[in-house]
C-alpha positions in Angstrom: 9.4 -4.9 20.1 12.1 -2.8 18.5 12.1 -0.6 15.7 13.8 -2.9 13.0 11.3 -5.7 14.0 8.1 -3.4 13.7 9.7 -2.4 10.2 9.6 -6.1 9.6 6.1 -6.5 10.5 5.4 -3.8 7.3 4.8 -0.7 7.3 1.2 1.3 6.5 0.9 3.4 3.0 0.0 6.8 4.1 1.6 6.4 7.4 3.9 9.1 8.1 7.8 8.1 8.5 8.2 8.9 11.8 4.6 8.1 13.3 5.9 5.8 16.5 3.5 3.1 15.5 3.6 3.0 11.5 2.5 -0.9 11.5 -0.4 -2.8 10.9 -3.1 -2.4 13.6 -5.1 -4.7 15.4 -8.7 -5.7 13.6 -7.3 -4.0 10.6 -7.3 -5.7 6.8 -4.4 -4.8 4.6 -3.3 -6.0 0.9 0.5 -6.0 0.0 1.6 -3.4 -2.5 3.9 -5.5 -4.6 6.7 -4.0 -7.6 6.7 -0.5 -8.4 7.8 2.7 -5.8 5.6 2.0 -3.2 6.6 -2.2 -3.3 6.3 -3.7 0.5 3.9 -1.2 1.5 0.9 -2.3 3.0 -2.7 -0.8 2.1 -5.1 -0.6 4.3 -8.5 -1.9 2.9 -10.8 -2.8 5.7 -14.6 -1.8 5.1 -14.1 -1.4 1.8 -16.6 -3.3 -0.4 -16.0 -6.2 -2.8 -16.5 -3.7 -5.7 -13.9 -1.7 -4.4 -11.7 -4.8 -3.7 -11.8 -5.6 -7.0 -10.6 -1.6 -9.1 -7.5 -0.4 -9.2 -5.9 1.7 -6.8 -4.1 5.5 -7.7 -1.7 5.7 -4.4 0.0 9.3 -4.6 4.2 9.0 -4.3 6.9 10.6 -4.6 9.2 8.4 -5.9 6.8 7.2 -9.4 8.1 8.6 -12.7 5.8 11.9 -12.2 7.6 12.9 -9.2 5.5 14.4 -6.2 2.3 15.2 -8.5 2.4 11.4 -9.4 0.1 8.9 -8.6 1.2 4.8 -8.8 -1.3 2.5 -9.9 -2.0 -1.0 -8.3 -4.6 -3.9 -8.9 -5.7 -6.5 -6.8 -4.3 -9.4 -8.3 -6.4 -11.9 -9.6 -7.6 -14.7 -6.7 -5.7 -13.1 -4.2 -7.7 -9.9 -2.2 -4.4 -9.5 -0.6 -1.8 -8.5 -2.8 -1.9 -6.1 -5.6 0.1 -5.1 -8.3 1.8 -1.9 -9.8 0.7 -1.4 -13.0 2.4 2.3 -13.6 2.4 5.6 -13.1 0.4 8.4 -14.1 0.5 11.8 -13.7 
């Protein structure tokens, strides 16, 4: 597989830019960040708990409104585990 078709496959928040394998991983569950700076990213959220499945999410970024001491929020969206929402920044 090439580079543009791993970039396809999505690529892992937190992963580093230039990590040779920045895709989803085998036996791994992920939700899909979707709007906001971090949209396409995927989050990876195996082992954590229903509880936690259900609270928002502060992923740190760059690119929110508050710059590199930022954090972007994201919910899970309702019925679906697998996709979640920006609902803003904060700083």
């Amino acid at each position: 597989m090439d580079r543009y078709e791993e970039l396809l496959r999505g690529r892992v928040y937190g992963m580093d830019h230039d990590d040779p394998n920045p895709c989803p991983q085998p036996g791994r569950t992920y939700a899909k960040v979707v709007s906001g700076p971090v949209d396409g990213l995927l989050l990876d959220i195996t082992g954590w708990t229903a509880g936690e499945n259900q609270t928002s999410a502060a992923l740190m970024t760059e690119l929110g409104q508050f710059g590199a001491d930022g954090r972007s929020l994201y919910d899970p969206r309702p019925g679906e585990r697998n996709r979640w929402d920006w609902s803003g920044d904060t700083p």
